[in-house]
C-alpha positions as CSV (number, residue, x, y, z in Angstrom):
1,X,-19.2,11.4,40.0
2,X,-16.4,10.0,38.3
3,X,-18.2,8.7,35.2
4,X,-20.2,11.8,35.3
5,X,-17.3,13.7,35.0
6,X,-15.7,11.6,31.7
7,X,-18.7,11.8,29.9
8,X,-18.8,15.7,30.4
9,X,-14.9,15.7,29.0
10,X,-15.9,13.5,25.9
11,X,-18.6,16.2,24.9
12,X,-16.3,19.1,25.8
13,X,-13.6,17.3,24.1
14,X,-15.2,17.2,20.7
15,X,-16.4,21.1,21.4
16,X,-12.7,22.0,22.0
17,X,-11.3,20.2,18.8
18,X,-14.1,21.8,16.7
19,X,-12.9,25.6,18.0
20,X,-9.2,25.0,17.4
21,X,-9.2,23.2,14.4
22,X,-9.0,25.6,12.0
23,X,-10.0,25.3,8.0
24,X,-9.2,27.9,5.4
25,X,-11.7,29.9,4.0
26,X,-10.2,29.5,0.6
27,X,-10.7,25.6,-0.7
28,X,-7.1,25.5,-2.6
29,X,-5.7,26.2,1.1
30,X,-7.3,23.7,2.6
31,X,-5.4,20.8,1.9
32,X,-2.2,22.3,1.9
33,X,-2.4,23.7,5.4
34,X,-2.7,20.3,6.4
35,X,0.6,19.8,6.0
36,X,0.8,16.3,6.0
37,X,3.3,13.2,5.0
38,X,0.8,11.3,2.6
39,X,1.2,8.3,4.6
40,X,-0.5,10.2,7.6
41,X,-3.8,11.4,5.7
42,X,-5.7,8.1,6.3
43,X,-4.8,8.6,10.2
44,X,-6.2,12.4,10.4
45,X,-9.3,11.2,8.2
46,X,-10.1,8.7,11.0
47,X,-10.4,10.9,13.6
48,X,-11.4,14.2,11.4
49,X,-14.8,12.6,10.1
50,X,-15.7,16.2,8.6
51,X,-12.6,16.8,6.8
52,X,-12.7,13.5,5.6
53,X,-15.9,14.0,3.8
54,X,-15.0,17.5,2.5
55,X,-12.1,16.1,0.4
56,X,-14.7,13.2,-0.7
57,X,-16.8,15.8,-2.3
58,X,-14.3,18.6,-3.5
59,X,-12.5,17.9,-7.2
60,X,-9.6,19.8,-5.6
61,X,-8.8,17.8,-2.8
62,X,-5.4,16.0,-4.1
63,X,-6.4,13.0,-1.3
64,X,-9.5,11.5,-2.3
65,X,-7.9,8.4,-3.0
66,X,-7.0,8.3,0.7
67,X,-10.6,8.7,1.6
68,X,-11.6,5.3,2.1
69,X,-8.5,4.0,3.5
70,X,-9.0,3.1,6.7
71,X,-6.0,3.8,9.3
72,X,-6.0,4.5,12.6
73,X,-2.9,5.0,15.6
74,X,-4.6,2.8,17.9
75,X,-5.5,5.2,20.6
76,X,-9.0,6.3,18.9
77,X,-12.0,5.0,19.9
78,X,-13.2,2.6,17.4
79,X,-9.9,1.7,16.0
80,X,-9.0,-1.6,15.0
81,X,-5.7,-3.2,15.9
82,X,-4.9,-4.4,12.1
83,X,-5.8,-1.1,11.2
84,X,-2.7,0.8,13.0
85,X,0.6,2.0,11.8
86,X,2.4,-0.8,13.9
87,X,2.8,-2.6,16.7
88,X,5.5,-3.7,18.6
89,X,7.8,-6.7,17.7
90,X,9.3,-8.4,20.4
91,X,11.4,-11.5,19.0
92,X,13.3,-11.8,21.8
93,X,11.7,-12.6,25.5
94,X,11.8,-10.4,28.3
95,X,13.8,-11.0,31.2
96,X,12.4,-13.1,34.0
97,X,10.0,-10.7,35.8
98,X,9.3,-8.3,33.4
99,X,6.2,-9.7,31.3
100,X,3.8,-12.4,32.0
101,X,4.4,-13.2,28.4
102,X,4.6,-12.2,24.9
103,X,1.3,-10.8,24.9
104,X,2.1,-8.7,28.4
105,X,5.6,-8.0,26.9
106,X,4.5,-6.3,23.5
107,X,1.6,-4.3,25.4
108,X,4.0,-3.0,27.6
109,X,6.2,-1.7,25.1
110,X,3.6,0.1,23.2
111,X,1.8,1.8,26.8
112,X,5.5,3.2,27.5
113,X,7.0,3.7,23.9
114,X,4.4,4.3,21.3
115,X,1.0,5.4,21.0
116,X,-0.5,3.7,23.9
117,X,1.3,5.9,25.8
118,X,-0.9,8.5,24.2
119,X,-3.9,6.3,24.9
120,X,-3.3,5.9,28.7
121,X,-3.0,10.0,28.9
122,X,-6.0,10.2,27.2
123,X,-7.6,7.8,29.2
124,X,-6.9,9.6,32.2
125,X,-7.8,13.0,31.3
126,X,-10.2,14.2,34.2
127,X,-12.5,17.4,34.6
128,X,-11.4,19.7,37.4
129,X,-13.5,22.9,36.7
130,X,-16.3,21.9,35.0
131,X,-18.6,25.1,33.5
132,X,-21.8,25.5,33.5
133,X,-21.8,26.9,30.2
134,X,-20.2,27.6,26.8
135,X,-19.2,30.7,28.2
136,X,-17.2,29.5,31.4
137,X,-14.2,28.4,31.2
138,X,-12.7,24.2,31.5
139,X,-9.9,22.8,33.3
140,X,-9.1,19.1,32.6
141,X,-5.9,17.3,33.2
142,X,-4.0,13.9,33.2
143,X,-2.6,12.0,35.9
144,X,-0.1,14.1,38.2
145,X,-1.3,17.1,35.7
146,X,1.0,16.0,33.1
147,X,-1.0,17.4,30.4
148,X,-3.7,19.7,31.0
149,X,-5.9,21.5,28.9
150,X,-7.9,24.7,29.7
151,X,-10.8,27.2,28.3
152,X,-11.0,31.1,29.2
153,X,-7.9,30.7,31.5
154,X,-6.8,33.6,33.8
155,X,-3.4,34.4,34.6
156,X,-2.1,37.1,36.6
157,X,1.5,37.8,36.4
158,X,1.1,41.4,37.9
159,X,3.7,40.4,40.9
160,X,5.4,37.6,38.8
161,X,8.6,39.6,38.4
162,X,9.4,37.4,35.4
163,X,12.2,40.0,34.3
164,X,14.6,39.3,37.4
165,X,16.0,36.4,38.8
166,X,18.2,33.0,37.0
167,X,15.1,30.5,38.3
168,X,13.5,29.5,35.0
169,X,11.0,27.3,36.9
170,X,9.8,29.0,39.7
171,X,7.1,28.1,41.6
172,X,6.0,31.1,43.2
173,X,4.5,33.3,40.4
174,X,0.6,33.0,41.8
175,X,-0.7,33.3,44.8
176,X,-4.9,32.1,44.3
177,X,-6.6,33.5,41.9
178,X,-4.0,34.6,40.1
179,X,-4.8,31.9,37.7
180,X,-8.4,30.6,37.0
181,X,-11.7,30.8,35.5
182,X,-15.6,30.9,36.0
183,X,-15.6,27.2,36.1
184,X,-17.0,24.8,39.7
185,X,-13.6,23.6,40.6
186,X,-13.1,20.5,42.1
187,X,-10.0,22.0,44.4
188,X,-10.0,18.4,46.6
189,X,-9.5,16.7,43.7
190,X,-7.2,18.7,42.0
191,X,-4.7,19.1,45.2
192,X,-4.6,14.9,45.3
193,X,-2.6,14.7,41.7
194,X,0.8,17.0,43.4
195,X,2.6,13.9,43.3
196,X,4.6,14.7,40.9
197,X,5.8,18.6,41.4
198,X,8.4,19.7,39.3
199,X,9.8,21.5,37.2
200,X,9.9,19.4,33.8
201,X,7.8,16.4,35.2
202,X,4.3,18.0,35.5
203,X,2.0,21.5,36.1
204,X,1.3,21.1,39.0
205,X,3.1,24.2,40.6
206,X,2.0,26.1,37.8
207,X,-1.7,25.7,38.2
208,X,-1.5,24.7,42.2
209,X,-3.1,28.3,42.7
210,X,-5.8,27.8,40.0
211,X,-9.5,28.7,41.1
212,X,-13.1,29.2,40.8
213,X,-13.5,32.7,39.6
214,X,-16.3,34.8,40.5
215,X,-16.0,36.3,36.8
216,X,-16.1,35.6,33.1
217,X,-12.2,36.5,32.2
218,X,-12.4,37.4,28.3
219,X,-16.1,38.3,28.6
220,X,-15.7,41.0,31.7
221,X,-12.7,42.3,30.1
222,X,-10.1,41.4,33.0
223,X,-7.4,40.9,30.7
224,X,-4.7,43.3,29.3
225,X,-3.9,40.7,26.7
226,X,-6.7,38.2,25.2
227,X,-5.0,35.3,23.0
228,X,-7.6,34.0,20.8
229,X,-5.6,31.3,19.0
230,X,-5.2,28.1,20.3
231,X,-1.8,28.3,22.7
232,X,0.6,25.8,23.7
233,X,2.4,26.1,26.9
234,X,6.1,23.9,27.3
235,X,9.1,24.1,29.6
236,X,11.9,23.4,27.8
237,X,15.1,21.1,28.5
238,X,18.6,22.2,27.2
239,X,18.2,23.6,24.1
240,X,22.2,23.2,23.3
241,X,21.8,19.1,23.7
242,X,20.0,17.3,20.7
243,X,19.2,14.4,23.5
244,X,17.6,16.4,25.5
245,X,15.9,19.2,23.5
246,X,14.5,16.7,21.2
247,X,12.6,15.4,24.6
248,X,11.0,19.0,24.3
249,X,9.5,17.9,20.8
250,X,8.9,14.8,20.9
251,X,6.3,14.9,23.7
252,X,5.1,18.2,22.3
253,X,3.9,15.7,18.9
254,X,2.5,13.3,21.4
255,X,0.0,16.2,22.7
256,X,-0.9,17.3,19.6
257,X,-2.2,13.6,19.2
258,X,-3.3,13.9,22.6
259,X,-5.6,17.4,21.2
260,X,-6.2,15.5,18.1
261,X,-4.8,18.6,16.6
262,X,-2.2,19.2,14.2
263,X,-2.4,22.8,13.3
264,X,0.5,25.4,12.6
265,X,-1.5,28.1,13.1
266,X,-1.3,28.0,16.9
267,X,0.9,30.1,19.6
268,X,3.2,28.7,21.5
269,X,5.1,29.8,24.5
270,X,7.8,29.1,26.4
271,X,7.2,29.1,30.2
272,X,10.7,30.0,31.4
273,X,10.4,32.3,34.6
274,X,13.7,34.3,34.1
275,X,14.8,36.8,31.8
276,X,17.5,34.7,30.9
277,X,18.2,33.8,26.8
278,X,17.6,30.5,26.1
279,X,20.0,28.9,23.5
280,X,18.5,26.8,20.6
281,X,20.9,24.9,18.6
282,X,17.5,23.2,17.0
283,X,15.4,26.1,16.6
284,X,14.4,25.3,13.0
285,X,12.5,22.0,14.6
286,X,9.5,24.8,15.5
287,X,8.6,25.4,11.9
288,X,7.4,22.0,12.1
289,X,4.5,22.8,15.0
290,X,4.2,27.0,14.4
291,X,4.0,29.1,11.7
292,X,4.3,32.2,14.5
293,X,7.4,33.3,16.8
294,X,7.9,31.4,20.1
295,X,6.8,33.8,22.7
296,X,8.6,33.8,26.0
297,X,6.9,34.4,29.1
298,X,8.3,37.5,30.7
299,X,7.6,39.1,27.6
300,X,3.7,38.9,29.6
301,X,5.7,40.6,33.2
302,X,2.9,42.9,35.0
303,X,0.2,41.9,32.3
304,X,-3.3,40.2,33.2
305,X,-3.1,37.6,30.2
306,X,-6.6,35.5,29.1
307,X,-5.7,32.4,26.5
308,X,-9.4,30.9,25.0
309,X,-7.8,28.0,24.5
310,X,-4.6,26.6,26.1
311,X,-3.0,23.2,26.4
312,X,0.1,22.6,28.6
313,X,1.8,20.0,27.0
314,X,3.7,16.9,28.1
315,X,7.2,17.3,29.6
316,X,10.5,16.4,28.9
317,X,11.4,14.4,31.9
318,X,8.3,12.9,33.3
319,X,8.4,9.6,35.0
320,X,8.0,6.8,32.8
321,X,8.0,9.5,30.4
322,X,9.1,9.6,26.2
323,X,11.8,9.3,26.2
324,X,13.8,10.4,29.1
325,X,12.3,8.2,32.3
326,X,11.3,5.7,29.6
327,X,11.0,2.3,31.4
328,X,11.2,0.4,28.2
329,X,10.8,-3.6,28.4
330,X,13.8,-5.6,26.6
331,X,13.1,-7.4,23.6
332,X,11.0,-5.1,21.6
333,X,11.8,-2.6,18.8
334,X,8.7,-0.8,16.4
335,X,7.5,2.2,17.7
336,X,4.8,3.9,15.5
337,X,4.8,7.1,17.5
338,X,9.1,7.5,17.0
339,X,8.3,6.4,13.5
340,X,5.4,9.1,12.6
341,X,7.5,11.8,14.6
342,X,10.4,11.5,12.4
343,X,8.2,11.4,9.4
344,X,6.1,14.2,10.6
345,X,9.6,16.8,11.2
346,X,11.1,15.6,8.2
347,X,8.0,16.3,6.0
348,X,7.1,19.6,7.6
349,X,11.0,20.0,7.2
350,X,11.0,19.7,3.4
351,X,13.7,17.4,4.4
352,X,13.5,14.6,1.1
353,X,15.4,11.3,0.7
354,X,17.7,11.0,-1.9
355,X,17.8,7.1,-1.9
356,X,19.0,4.6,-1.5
357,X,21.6,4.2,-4.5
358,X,21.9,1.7,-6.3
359,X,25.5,0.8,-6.1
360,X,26.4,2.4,-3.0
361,X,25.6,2.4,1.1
362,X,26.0,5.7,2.6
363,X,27.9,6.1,5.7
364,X,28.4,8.6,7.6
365,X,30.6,8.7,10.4
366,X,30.4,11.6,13.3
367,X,33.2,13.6,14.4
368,X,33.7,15.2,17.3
369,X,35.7,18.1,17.7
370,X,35.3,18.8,21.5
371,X,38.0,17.3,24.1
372,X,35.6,14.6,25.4
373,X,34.5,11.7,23.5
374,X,36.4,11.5,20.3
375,X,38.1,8.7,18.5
376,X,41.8,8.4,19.1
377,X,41.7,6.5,15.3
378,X,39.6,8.5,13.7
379,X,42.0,8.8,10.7
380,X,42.6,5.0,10.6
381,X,38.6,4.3,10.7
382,X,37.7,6.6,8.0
383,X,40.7,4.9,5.6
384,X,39.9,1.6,6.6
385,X,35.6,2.7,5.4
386,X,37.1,4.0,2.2
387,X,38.5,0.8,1.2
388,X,35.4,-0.6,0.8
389,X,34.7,0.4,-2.8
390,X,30.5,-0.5,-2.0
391,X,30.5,2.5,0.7
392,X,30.5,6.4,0.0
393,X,31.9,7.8,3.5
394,X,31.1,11.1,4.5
395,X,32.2,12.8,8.0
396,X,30.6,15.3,9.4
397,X,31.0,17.4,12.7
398,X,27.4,18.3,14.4
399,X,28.6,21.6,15.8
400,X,26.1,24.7,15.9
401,X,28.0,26.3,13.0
402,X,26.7,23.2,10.8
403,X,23.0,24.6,10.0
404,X,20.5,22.0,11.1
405,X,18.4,22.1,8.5
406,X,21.4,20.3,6.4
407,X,22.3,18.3,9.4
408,X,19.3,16.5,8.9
409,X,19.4,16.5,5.5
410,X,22.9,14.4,5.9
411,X,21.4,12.2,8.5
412,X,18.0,11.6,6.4
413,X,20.6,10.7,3.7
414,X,22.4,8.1,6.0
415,X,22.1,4.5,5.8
416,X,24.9,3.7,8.0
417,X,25.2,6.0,11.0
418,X,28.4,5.7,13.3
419,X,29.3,7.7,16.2
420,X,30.5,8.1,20.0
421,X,27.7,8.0,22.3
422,X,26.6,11.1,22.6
423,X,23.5,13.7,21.9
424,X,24.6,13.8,18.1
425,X,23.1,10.3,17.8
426,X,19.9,11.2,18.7
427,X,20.1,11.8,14.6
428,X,19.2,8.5,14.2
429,X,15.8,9.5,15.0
430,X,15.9,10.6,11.0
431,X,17.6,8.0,9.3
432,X,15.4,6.2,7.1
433,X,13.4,3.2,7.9
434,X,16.6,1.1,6.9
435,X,19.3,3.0,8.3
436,X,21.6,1.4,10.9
437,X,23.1,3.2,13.7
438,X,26.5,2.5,15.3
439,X,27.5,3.2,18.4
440,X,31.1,3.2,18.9
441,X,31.2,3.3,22.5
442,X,28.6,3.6,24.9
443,X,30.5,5.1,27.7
444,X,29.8,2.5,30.3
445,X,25.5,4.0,29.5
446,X,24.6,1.0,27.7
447,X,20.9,1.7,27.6
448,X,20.4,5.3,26.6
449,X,20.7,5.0,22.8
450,X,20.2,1.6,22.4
451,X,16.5,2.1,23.7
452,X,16.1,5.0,21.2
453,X,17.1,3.1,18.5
């Protein structure tokens, strides 16, 4: 049943990607709705066999000399290892117990920090309402419903009471049936991946109450609101920390490589279950993944809501999760994934570099202006920078007064970074491929930033 059941997702799979993906009508658009760093074209070729042949044949396609370039992120089927963006370097050995060896120690890293991590999730992906036809709706998930991915879905949030209350992950919004679809769910199944309930390490709680429906949602007009663009569903971590938030978007890149999708035409929606404002010092990082407002969840109170097709995307704080949770092995540095997320944000961005000089390294050293955390020399470390005549010192203070658009702009334009541990260093996530990062003092958490670096 179980190989039954993976050969069903890879046909649905390529039936899904050819709904959502979604190609202007008008040929000049084309190629600039894909929105792409150059250096990621030969990638979405790879897997985009039909796109990749349209730009062969059209004279306005700017990217036919990317056509036969052969690139792939190593999670694709058919990819060849010498063909990827990277992989890991591990120079120096594990500790005793970690890895069998170099080999063991190098796969490990890029299972838990780059895109074998999206491999494994993809590898897992399972069919747990399976349709009968192209009508019915689809239910597939990952391991512990980490990511899931759904057709025609129902959801009733008649009695959610989404407009009262401080819980912004409730559990008790359905009751059964209140979500589902015409689909033969496999409820047994489902019920044995709840291992991992909670709030920002799964769906499980959100689609516990999922279940066969005895009617065609979009088609028998149950639905108050009908969402024909493709939707993306994410719970969201602090929105004030840059640490933290940036969890939020990193894993919400790794499940568009997870859909094989990389569309800004697409909804997405916060599933926060109170009425509650949610503060975003980073809201500017959405342009990169939406061209459409974030919609928030209770703005759906008392509705009967159908989405055609929905993906709820990896979480912030999974276990063994990116990057929070992340049990990365010692010794090894390269991710491709961090790498093509920070190219991917700073391209959709407009976010350019403006290097290196020629006669000077930039440095810029981070201030803090809160009680906590800052340096007691401050004065005597900048002076002591400045009288290096080879460095051009800037300071800066990340507060939410400093837009971030230009925060990253400074950081992009950084090839030394120095700073007190802290969430301002997640920054370093935008240097360029030479920058540096200091860390001053790691406030007795010696791995948190040295592992993202």
């Amino acid at each position: 049943m179980r190989d039954d059941k993976k050969q069903f997702f890879v046909v649905m799979h390529i039936l899904f990607l050819l709904e959502i993906f979604f190609i202007s009508s008008n040929g000049a658009d084309i190629w600039e709705d894909l929105a792409l760093p150059a250096e990621h074209l030969p990638y979405y070729f790879f897997s985009h066999g039909d796109v990749r042949d349209r730009c062969s044949r059209s004279s306005s396609c700017p990217y036919r000399e990317l056509v036969d370039k052969v690139k792939c992120w190593g999670y694709e089927s058919g990819c060849d290892a010498n063909n990827t963006m990277s992989y890991p370097s591990c120079p120096e050995d594990a500790p005793y117990g970690w890895a069998k060896g170099k080999n063991d120690q190098m796969d490990q890293f890029w299972k838990s920090a780059d895109f074998g991590y999206v491999r494994s999730r993809l590898e897992e992906l399972t069919v747990f309402c399976k349709p009968e036809s192209e009508a019915d709706s689809f239910l597939s998930c990952s391991k512990y419903t980490r990511f899931c991915r759904a057709k025609k879905i129902y959801l009733d949030f008649t009695n959610a009471k989404l407009k009262v209350g401080n819980n912004r992950y409730r559990e008790d919004l359905f009751k059964p049936g209140d979500v589902g679809g015409h689909c033969a769910m496999d409820r047994t199944g489902f019920l044995a991946e709840g291992e991992h309930k909670s709030p920002l390490q799964s769906w499980f709680a959100e689609l516990e109450q999922y279940r066969s429906l005895d009617f065609r949602p979009i088609e028998d007009r149950k639905c108050d609101l009908v969402l024909d663009k493709p939707t993306i569903f994410i719970k969201l971590d602090a929105g004030v920390n840059m640490y933290h938030h940036f969890c939020d978007y990193v894993n919400l890149y790794a499940s568009q490589h997870i859909n094989n999708s990389f569309s800004r035409d697409i909804l997405i929606v916060m599933w926060d279950t109170s009425p509650m404002g949610y503060g975003d010092f980073f809201h500017d990082t959405w342009k990169a993944f939406t061209d459409h407002p974030i919609i928030h969840l209770n703005s759906w109170d008392g509705k009967k809501v159908c989405i055609e097709d929905a993906v709820f995307s990896l979480l912030a704080r999974m276990r063994y999760g990116l990057y929070y949770n992340m049990p990365l092995i010692p010794g090894c540095s390269g991710s491709g994934l961090f790498r093509a997320f920070s190219q991917h944000i700073l391209h959709r961005l407009n976010i350019t570099q403006n290097g290196p000089l020629e006669s000077k390294v930039r440095v810029t050293l981070l201030s803090r202006s809160t009680k906590y955390r800052r340096l007691l020399n401050e004065d005597e470390l900048i002076a002591a920078l400045k009288s290096v005549g080879e460095l051009e010192v800037s300071v800066v203070d990340y507060t939410h007064k400093f837009p971030f658009l230009q925060q990253l702009q400074v950081t992009h334009d950084s090839d030394i970074f120095l700073g007190m541990h802290g969430a301002g260093l997640t920054h370093m996530l935008f240097q360029p491929d030479w920058g540096v990062i200091f860390e001053l003092y790691n406030c007795d958490d010696t791995h948190c930033y040295h592992d993202l670096a």
